[in-house]
N, C-alpha and C positions, 0 to 999 in steps of 0.2 A: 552502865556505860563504862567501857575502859579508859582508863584517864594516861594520860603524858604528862609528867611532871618536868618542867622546865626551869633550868638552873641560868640564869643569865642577868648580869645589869642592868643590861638597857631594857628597859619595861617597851618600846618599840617592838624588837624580837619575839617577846612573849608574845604578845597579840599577832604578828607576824606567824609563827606558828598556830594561834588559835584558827587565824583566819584560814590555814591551810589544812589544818586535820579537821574542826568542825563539818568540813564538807563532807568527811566519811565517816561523821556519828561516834569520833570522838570527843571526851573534853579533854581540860587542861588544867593542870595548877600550875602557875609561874611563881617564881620566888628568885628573890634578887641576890640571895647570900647562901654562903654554905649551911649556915645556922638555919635559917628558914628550911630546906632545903633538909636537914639529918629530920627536923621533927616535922615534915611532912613523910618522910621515909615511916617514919614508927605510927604515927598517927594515922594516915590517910592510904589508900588500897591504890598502890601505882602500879601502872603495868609493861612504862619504859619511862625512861629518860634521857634527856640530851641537855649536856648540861657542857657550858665553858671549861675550858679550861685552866683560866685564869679566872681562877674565884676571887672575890673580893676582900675576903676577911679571912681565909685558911688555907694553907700549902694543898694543894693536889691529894696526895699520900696521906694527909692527915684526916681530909676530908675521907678520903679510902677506908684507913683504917676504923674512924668513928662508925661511919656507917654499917661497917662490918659486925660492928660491935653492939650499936646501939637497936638497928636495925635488923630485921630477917628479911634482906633484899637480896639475898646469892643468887637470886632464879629472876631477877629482872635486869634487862638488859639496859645499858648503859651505854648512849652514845656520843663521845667527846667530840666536841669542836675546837679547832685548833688551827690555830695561823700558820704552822710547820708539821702537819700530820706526820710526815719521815721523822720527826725527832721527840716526839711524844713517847712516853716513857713507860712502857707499861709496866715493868718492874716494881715500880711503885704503887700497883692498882691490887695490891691484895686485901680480899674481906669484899671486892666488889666485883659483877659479872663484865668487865669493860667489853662490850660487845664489837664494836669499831671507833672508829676515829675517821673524820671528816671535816674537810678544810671550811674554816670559820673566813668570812662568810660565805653559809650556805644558802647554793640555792633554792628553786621550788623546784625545780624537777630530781636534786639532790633529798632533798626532805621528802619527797613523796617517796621514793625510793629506798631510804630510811622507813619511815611505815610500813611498805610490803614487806621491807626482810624480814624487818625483826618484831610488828605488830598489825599480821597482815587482817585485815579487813574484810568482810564478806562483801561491800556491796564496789567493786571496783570502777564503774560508771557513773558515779559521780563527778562532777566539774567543777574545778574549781572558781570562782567568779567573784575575782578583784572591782572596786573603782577604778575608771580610769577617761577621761574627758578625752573622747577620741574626733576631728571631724569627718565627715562622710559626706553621700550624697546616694540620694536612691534617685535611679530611672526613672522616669514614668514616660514610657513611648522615647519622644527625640528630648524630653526634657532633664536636666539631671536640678534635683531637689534639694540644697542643703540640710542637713538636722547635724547633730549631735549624740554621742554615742557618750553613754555614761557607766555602763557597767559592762564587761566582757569576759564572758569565760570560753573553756574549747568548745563548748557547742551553742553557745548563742553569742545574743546582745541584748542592752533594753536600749533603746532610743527615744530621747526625750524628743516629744512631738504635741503642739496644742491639738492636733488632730491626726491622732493618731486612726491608722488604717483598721478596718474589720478583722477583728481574728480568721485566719484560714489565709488572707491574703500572700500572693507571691510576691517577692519584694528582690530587687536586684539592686546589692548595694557597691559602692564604691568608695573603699576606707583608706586615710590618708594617712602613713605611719611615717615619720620623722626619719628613719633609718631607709627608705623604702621611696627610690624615686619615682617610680609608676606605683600608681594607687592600684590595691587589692579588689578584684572583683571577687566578690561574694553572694550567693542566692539564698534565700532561706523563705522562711513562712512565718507568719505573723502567730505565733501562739497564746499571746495574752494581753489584753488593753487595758490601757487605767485611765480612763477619759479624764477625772477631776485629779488635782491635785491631794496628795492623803497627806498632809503635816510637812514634811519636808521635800516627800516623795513628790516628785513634779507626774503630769499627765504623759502619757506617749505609750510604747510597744514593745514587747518581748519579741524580738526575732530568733526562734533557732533554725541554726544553719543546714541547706542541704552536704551532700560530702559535700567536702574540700576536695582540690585540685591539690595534689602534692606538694610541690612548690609554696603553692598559698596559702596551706596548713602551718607547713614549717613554718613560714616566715610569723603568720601570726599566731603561734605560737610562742614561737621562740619571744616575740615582742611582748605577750605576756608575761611570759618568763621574766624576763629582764624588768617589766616594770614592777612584779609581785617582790623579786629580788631588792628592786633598790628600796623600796620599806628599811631594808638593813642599811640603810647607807652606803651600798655597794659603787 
């Protein structure tokens, strides 16, 4: 497995990341300081990094030159996040590969995009699929249904439901997003039931979606975006 070593304080971000490249059969090491961060370099087999730019315990350039030093990293890419990408300094990045520089905070379609350039992936169809406490409503005939929508990625949902539908079922839903004054019609098909409750896991249904409608891709879309984003305190 190729790993991403991530360089950052807030322990938030790190898992923030994990939850975004797990999805394409990476892992991750997170470490909160530069220190952590040179002896994971020398100890541990990394194959990029994105690391703050405002390290905790040691100047930019100093963190540069140790690793240059202590490390044989010149062939892994190295990607700064930075409050002011225009004024980041690359001058001072010798002894390491600073591949780019990207405004801190980043997004998730900014970070996926990061992955493809610089540590692209074989299986690109993957989805990603956040939490997120959505309410909705499915049709059935003239009636519209209340449920709950707990997890959403680009191609589905699961919906928690005490009685959830037959796998194979067509389902016409209608999701209510805060930003979004008419509710998102959406169809899809029921791919998988969890009739009992498993520990935490409550009962209900995997819906993924047929296409989207252009329009209604974007919008929820972009609504994921923004909610997988604000994890960073955005």
């Amino acid at each position: 497995m190729r790993r991403i070593l991530v360089i950052d304080s807030a322990n938030i971000f790190i898992q923030y990341v994990e939850l975004v490249v797990s999805r394409y059969g990476y892992g991750t090491k997170g470490v909160s300081s530069a220190r952590e961060a040179l002896e994971a370099l020398v100890h541990e087999e990394v194959d990029l990094v994105i690391a703050q730019e405002n390290l905790p315990d040691m100047t930019w350039s100093d963190f540069c030159r140790r690793a240059g030093t202590d490390s044989d990293c010149s062939g892994v890419p190295v990607v700064v996040l930075s409050s002011d990408p225009g004024s980041f300094d690359l001058q001072g990045c010798e002894g390491i590969n600073v591949a780019g520089v990207r405004t801190r905070p980043i997004s998730m379609r900014d970070l996926i995009a990061v992955i493809q350039k610089y540590l692209p992936y074989k299986n690109k169809r993957r989805q990603i699929r956040a939490p997120l406490a959505m309410k909705a409503m499915i049709r059935k005939g003239e009636e519209l249904v209340p449920c709950q929508v707990l997890n959403l990625s680009e191609g589905g949902m699961f919906i928690m439901k005490k009685d959830p539908l037959p796998m194979g079922t067509d389902v016409h839903l209608l999701l209510s997003l805060q930003e979004v004054e008419t509710p998102l019609e959406v169809t899809g098909k029921v791919v998988y039931v969890v009739e009992k409750a498993r520990g935490k896991h409550p009962p209900g249904m995997g819906v993924q979606f047929n296409e989207l409608k252009p329009g209604t891709r974007e919008k929820l879309f972009q609504h994921l975006d923004d909610h997988v984003s604000s994890i960073l305190g955005r």
